[in-house]
VEXVOSE-629267 format. One record per atom (N, C-alpha, C): residue number from 1; x negated, y negated, z; residue in one letter. Coordinates in steps of 0.1 Angstrom, whole numbers. Atoms other than C-alpha are relative to their C-alpha. Layout:
<nodes>
   n     u     v     w res
 NUM     X     Y     Z   A
...
</nodes>
This chain:
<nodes>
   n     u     v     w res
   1    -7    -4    12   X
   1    39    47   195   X
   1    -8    -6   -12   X
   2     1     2    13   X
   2    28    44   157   X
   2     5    -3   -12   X
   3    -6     5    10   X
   3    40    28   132   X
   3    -8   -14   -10   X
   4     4     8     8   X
   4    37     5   102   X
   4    12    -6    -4   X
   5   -10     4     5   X
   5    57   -18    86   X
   5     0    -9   -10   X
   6     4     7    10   X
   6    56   -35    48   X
   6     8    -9    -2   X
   7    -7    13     5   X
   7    65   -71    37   X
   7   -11    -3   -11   X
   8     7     5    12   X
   8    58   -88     7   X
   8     3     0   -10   X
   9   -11    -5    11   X
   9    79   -70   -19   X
   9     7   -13    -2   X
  10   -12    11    -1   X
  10   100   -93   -40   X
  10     2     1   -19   X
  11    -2    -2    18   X
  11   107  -102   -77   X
  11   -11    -8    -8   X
  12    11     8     5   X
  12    79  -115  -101   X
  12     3     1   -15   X
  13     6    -1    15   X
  13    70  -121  -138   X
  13    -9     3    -5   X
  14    13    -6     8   X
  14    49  -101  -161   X
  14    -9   -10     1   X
  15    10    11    -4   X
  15    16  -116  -151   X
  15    -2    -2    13   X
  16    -3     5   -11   X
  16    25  -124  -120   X
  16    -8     4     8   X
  17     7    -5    -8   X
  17     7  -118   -85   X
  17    11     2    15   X
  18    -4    -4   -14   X
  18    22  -104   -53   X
  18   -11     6    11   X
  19    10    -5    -7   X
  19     3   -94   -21   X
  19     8     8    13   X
  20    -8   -11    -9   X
  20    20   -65     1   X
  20    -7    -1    15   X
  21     3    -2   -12   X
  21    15   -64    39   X
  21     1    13     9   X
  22    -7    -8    -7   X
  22    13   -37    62   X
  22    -6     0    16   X
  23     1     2   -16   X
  23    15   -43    99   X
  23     4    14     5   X
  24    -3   -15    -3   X
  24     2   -11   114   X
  24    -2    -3    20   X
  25    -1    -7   -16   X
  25     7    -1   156   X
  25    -3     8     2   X
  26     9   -13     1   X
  26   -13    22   173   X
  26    -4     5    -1   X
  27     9   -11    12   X
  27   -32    30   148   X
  27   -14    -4    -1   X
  28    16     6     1   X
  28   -70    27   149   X
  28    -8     4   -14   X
  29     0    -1    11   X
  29   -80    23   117   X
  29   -17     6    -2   X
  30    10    -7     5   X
  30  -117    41   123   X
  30     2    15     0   X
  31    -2   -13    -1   X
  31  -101    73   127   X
  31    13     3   -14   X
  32   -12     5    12   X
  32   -70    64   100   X
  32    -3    -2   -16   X
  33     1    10    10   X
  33   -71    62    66   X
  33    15    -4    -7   X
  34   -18     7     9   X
  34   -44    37    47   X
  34     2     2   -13   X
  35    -3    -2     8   X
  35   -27    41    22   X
  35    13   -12    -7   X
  36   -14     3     2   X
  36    -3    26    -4   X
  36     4     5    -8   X
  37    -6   -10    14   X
  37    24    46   -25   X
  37    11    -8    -4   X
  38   -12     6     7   X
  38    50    38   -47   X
  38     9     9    -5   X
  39    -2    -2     9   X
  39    78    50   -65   X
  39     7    -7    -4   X
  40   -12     7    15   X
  40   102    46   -94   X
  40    15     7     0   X
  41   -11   -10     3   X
  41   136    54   -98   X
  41    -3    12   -12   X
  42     1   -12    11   X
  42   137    92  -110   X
  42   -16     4     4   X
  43    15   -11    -2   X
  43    99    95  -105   X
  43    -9     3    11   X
  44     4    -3   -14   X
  44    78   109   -79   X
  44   -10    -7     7   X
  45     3     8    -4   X
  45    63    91   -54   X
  45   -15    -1    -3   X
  46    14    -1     4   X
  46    23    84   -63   X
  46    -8   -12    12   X
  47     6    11    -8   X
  47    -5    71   -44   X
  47   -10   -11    -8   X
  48     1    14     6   X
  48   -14    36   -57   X
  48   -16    -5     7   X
  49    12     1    -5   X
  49   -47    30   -33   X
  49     0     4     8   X
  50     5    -9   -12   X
  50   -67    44    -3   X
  50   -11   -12     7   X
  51     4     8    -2   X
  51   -84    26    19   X
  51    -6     9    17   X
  52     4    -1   -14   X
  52  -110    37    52   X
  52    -7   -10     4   X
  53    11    10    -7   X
  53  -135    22    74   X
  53   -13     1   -10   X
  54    11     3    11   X
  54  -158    30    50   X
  54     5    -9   -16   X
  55    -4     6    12   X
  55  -137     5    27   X
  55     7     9   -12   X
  56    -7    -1    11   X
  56  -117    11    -8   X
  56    -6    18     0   X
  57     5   -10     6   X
  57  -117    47   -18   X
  57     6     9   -12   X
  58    -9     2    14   X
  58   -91    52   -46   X
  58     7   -10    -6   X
  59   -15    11     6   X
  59   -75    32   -71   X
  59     8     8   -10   X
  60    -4    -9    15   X
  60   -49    49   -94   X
  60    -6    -2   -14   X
  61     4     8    16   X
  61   -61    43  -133   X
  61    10    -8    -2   X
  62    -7    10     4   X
  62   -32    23  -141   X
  62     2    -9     6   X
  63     3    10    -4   X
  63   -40    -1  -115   X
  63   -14    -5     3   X
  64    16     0    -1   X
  64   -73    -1  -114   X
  64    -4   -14    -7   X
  65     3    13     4   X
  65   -91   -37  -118   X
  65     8   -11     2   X
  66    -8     9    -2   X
  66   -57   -54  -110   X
  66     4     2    11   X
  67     0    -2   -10   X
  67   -49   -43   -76   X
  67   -13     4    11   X
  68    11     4    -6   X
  68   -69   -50   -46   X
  68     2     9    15   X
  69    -8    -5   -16   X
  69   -63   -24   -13   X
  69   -12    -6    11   X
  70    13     7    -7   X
  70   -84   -43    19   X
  70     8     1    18   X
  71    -4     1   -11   X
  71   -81   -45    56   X
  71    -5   -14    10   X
  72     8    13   -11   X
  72   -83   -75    84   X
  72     4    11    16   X
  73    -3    -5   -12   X
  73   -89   -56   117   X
  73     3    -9    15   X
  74    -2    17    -8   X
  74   -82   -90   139   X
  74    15     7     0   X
  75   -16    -4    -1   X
  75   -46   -81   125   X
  75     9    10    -1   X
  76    -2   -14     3   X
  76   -44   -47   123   X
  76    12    -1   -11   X
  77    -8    -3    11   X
  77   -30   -52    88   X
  77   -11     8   -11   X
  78     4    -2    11   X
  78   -34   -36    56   X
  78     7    -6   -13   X
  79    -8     5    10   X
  79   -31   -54    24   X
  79     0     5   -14   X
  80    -2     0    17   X
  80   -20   -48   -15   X
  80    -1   -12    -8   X
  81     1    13    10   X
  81   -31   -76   -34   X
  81    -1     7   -15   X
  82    -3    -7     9   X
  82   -14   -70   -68   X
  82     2   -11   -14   X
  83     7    12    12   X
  83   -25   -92   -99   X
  83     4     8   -17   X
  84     0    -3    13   X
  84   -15   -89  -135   X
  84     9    11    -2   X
  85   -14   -11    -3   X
  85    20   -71  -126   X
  85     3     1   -16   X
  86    -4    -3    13   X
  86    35   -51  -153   X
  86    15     5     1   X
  87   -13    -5    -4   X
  87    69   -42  -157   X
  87     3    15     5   X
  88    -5   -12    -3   X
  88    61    -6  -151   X
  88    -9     5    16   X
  89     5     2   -18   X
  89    43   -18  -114   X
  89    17    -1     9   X
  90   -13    -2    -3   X
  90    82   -19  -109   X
  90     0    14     9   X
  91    -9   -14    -6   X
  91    92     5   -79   X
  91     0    -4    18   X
  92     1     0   -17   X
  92    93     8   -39   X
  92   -13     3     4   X
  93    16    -4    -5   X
  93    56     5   -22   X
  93     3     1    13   X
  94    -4    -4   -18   X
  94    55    22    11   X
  94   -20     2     6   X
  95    12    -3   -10   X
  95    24    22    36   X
  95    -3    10     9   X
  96     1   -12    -4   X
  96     7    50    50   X
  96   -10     2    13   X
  97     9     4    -7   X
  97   -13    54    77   X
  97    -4    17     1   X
  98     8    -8     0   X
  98   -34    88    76   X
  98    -8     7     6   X
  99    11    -7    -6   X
  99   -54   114   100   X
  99     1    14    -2   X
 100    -2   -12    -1   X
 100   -69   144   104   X
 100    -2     6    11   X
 101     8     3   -16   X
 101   -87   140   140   X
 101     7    -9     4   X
 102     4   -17    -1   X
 102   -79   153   160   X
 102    15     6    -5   X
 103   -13    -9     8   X
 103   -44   166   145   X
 103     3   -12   -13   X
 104    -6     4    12   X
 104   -29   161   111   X
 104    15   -12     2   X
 105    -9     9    -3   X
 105    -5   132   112   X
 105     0   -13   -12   X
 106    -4    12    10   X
 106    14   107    87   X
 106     8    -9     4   X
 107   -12     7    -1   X
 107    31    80    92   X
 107     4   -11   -12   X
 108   -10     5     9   X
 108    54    62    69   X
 108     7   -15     5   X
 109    -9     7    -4   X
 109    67    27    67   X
 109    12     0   -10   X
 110   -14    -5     7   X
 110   104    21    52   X
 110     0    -6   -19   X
 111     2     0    18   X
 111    88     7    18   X
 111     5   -18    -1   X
 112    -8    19     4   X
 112    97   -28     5   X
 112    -3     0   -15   X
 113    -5     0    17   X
 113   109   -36   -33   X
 113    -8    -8    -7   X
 114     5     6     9   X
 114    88   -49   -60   X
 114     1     1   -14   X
 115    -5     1    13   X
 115   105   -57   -91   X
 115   -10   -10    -8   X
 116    12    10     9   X
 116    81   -72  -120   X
 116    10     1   -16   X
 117   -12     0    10   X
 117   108   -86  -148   X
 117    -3   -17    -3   X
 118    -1    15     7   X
 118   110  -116  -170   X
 118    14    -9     4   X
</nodes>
């Protein structure tokens, strides 16, 4: 089976730093690429960074230079290291795990909460 699953979410202060986890299963991450998305109440969900074996390969612009997407294959995690939170990094971040080979396939973890408030 496959799956992911994110910790890390929680409440912080403008400025602040959080670092998101995602514990992926049976997922081989040179065929996989990761992902992390977010949304907001009301808005639609967006992808926040990308991540292959060939290392980083998107950062949104509004996180760009403050968020860090990276992998430890020891632990088959994927991390969000998230630096210089803003109150509008406010929303649900969910982890993705990505193929196209040999079939199209997504999987989804259930998201975990990251409130950034004074």
């Amino acid at each position: 089976q496959v799956h992911v699953v994110e910790s890390g979410g929680g409440l912080v202060q403008p400025g602040g730093s959080l670092r998101l986890s995602c514990a992926a299963s049976g997922i081989a991450f040179s065929i996989y690429a990761m992902g992390w998305y977010r949304q907001a109440p009301g808005k639609q969900r967006e992808l926040v960074a990308a991540f292959t074996s060939a290392g980083p390969i998107h950062y949104a612009d509004p996180v760009k230079g403050r968020f860090t997407i990276s992998e430890d294959n020891a632990k088959n995690t994927v991390y969000l290291q998230m630096n210089s939170l803003k109150p509008e990094d406010t929303a649900v971040y969910y982890c993705n795990a990505h193929r196209t080979i040999p079939t199209m396939l997504d999987v989804w973890g259930q998201g975990t909460q990251v409130t950034v408030s004074s």
